[in-house]
C-alpha positions as a Markdown table, in Angstrom:
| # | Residue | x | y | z |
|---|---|---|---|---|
| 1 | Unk | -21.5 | 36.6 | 10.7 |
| 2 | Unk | -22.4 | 37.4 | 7.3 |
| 3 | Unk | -26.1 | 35.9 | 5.8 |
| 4 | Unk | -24.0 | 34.1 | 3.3 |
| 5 | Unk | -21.4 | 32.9 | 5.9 |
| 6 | Unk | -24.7 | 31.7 | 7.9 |
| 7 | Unk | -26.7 | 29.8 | 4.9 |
| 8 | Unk | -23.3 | 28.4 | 4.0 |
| 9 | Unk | -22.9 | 27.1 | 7.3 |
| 10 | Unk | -26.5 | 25.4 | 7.6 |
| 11 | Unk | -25.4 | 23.8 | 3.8 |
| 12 | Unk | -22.9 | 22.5 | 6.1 |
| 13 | Unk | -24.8 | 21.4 | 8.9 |
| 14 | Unk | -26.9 | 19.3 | 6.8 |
| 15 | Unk | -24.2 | 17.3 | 5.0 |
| 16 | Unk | -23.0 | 16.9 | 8.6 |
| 17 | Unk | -26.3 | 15.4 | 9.8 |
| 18 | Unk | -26.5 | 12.6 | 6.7 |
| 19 | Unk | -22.6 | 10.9 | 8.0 |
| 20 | Unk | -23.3 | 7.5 | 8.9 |
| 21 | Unk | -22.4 | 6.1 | 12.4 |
| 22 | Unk | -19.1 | 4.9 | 12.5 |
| 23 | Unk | -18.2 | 6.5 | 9.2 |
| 24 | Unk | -16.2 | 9.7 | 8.9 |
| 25 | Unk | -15.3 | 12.3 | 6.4 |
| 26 | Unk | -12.9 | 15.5 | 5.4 |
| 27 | Unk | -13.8 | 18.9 | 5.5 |
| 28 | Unk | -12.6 | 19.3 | 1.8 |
| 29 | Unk | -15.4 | 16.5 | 0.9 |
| 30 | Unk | -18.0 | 18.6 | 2.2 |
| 31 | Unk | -16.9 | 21.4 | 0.6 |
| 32 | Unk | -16.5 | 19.8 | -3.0 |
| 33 | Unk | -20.0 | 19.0 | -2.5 |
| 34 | Unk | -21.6 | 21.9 | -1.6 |
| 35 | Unk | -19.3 | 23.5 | -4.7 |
| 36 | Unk | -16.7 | 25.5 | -2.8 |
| 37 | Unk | -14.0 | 23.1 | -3.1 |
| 38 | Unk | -11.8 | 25.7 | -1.6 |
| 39 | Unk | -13.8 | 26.4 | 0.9 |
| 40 | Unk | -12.6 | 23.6 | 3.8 |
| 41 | Unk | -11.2 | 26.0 | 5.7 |
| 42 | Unk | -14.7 | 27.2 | 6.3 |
| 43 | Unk | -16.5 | 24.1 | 6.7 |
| 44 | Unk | -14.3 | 23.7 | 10.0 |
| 45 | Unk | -15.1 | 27.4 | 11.0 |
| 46 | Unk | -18.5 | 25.9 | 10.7 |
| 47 | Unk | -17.2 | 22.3 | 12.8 |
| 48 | Unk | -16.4 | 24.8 | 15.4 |
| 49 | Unk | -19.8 | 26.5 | 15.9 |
| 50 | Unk | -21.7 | 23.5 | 16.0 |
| 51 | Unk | -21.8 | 22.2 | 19.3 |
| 52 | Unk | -25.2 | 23.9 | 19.8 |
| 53 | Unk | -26.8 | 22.4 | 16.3 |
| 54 | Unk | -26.8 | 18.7 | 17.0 |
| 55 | Unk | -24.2 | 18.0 | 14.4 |
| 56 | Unk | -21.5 | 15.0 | 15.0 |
| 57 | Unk | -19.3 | 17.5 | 13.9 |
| 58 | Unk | -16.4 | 14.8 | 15.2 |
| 59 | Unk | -17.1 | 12.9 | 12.3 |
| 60 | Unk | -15.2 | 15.1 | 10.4 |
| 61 | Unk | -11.3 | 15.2 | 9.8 |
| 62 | Unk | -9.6 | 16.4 | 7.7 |
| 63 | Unk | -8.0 | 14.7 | 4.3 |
| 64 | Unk | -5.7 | 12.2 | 5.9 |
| 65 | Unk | -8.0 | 11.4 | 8.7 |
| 66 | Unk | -6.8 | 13.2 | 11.2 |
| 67 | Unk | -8.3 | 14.9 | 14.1 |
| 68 | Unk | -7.4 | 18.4 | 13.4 |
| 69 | Unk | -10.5 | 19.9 | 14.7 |
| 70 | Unk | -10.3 | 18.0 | 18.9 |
| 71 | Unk | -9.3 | 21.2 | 20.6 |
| 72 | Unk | -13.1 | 22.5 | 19.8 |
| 73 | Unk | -14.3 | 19.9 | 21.7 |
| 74 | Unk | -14.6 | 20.0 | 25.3 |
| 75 | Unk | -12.5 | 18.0 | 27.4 |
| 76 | Unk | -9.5 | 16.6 | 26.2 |
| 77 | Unk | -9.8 | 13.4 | 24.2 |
| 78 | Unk | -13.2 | 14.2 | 23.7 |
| 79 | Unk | -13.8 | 14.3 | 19.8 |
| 80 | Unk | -11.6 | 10.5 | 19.8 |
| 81 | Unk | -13.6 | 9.4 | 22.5 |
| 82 | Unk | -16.9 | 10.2 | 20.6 |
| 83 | Unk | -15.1 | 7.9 | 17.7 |
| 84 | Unk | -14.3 | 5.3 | 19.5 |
| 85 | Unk | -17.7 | 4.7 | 20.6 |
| 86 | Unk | -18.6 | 4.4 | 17.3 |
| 87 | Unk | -16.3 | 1.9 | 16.6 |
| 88 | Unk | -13.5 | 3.8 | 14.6 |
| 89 | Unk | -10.0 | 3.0 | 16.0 |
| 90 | Unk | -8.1 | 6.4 | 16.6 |
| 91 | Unk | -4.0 | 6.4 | 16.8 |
| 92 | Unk | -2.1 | 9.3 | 17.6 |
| 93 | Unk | -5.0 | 11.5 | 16.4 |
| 94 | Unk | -4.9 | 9.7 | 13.3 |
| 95 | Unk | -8.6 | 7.4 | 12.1 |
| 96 | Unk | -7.1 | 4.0 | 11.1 |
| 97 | Unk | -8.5 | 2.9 | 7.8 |
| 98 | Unk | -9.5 | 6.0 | 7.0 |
| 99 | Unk | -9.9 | 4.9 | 3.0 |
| 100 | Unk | -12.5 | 1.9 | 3.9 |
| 101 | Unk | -14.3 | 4.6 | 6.8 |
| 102 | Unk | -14.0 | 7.5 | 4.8 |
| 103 | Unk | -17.9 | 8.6 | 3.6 |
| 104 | Unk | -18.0 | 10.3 | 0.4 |
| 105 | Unk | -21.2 | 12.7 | 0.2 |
| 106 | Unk | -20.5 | 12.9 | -3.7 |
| 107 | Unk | -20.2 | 9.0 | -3.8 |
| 108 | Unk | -23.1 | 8.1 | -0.7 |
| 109 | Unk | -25.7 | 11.2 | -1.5 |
């Protein structure tokens, strides 16, 4: 990877850290805050290289809540299990009441 790809990824990272338990949000929210609003594309290229940085990357989705990113997790049902623990309700890959769950880094930072 590129040193920009790289320090855009840690950015990343660290919004990733600060999402509450039990709270979730989009890849496009994370971009919008770092200021690459077009950029969520790459925020989920960074999802999926983050198994190794302690990052709940399952707490991200993408803009209508659903779990677009669970085939980077290992095992099957892995990234709705991980959800489920933390309370959120998961249907048909889809987070139910994804508006009152959703976390908002612009909004919560």
């Amino acid at each position: 990877m590129q040193p920009e790809t790289d320090n855009f990824f840690e950015k990343v990272y660290q919004v990733a850290k600060l999402i509450p338990y039990g709270r979730v949000t989009s890849y496009g929210a994370i971009a919008k805050y770092l200021g690459a609003a077009r950029s969520a594309r790459m925020v989920g290229y960074a999802m999926n290289g983050s198994h190794t940085k302690d990052v709940p990357a399952h707490r991200v989705v993408n803009r209508k809540g659903l779990l677009t990113g669970k085939h980077h997790f290992d095992g099957t049902n892995l990234m709705q299990q991980l959800l489920e623990s933390e309370g959120i309700e998961v249907v048909d890959n889809q987070i139910q009441n994804f508006d009152i769950l959703f976390w908002d880094p612009f909004k919560e930072l």
